[in-house]
C-alpha positions as CSV (number, residue, x, y, z in Angstrom):
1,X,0.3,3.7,-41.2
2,X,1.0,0.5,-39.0
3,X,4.6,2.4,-38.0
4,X,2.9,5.2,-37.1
5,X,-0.1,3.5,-34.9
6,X,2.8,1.3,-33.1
7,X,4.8,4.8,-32.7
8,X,1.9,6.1,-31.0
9,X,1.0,3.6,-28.6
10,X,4.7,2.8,-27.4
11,X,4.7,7.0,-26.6
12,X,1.4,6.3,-25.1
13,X,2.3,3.8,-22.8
14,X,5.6,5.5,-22.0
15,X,4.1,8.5,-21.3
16,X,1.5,7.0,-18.9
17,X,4.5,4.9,-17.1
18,X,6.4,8.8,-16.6
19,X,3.1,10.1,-15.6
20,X,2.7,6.7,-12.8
21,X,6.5,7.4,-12.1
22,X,6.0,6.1,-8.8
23,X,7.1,3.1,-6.5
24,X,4.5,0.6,-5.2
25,X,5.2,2.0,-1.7
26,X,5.3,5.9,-2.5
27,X,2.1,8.0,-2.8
28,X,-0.6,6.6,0.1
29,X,-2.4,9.3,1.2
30,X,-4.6,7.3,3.9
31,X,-2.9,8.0,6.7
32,X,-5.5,10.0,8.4
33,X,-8.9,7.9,6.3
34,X,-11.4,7.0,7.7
35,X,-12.8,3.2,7.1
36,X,-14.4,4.3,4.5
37,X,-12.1,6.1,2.5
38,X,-10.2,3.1,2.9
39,X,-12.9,0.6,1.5
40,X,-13.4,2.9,-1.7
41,X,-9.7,3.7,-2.5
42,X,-7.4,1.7,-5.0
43,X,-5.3,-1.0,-3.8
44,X,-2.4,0.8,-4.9
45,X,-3.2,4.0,-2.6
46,X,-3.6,1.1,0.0
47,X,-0.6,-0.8,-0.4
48,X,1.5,2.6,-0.4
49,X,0.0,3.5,3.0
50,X,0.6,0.3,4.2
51,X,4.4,0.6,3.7
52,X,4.2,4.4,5.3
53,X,2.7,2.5,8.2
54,X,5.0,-0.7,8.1
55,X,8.1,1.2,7.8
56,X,7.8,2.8,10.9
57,X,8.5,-0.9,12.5
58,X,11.9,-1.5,13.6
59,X,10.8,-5.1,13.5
60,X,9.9,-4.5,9.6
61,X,13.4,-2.1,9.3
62,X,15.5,-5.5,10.6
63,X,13.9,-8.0,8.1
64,X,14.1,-5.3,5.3
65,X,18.1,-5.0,5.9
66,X,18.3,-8.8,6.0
67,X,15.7,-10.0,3.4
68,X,15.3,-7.1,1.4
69,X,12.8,-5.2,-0.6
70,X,11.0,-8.7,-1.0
71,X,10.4,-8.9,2.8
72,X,9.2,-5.4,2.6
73,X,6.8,-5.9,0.4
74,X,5.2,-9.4,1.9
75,X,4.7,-7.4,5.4
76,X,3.5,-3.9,3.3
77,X,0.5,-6.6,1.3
78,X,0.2,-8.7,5.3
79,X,-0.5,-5.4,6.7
80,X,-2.9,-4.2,4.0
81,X,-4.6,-7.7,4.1
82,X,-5.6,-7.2,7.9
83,X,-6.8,-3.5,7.6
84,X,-8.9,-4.8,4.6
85,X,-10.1,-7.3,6.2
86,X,-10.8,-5.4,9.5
87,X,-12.4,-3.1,7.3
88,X,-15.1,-5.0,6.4
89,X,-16.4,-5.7,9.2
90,X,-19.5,-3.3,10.7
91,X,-17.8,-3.0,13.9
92,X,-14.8,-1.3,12.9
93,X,-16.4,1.7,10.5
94,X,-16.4,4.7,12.9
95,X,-12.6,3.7,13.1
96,X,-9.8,5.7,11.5
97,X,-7.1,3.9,9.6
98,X,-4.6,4.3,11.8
99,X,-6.5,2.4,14.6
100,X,-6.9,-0.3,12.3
101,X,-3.1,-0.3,11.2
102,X,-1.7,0.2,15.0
103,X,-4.2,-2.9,15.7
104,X,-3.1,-4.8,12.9
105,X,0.8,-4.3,13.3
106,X,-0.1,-6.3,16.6
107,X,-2.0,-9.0,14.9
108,X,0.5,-9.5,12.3
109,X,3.6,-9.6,14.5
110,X,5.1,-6.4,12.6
111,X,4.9,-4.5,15.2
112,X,8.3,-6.5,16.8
C-alpha cells in the first residue's frame, strides 16, 4: 500500500514537471498586456516576458556572454521589479506593457 502511494505521487509530480516542461524565461505571453493583465498574471508569465523583453538588449546579450545565465536572470527579475512596480502606480494603468518595459530598460540601465 505505502509502495504504491509513493509510486503514485513520484509519477504525479513527474508528470506535472513534463507537463511545466518549460524554462523560467520561455512562455510570457504579455507582450502586448495591458497594466492590468500584467497586475493579475503569475510571476512566472511575468518573469518569462521580462526575458523576451530583456533579451532584445545588446547591453543584456554582452553581460549574458560574459556572466552567463546568472546575469540573465538578475536583469530578467530587475526588469520585472520596475514594471511591477510601475505598475502599481494609478498613473501608469492606461499604459501597455511594452511602454512600461521600454521605460524601464532606461531606468534600469539594460537598455546599454
Amino acid at each position: 500500500m505505502m509502495k504504491k502511494m509513493v509510486a503514485g505521487l513520484v509519477l504525479a509530480v513527474a508528470v506535472a514537471t513534463a507537463a511545466e516542461g518549460r524554462e523560467w524565461y520561455e512562455g510570457g505571453t504579455l507582450h502586448r498586456g495591458s497594466v492590468a493583465e500584467w497586475k493579475a498574471a503569475s510571476e512566472r508569465n511575468r518573469l518569462a516576458t521580462s526575458a523576451d523583453f530583456a533579451v532584445r538588449s545588446t547591453h543584456v546579450q554582452r553581460r549574458f556572454q560574459r556572466l552567463g545565465m546568472a546575469a540573465f536572470r538578475s536583469d530578467t527579475q530587475s526588469l520585472m521589479t520596475c514594471i511591477d512596480t510601475a505598475a502599481a502606480d494609478p498613473d501608469f494603468r492606461r499604459y501597455q506593457v511594452v511602454e512600461l518595459a521600454a521605460a524601464c530598460m532606461v531606468v534600469t540601465g539594460l537598455s546599454g
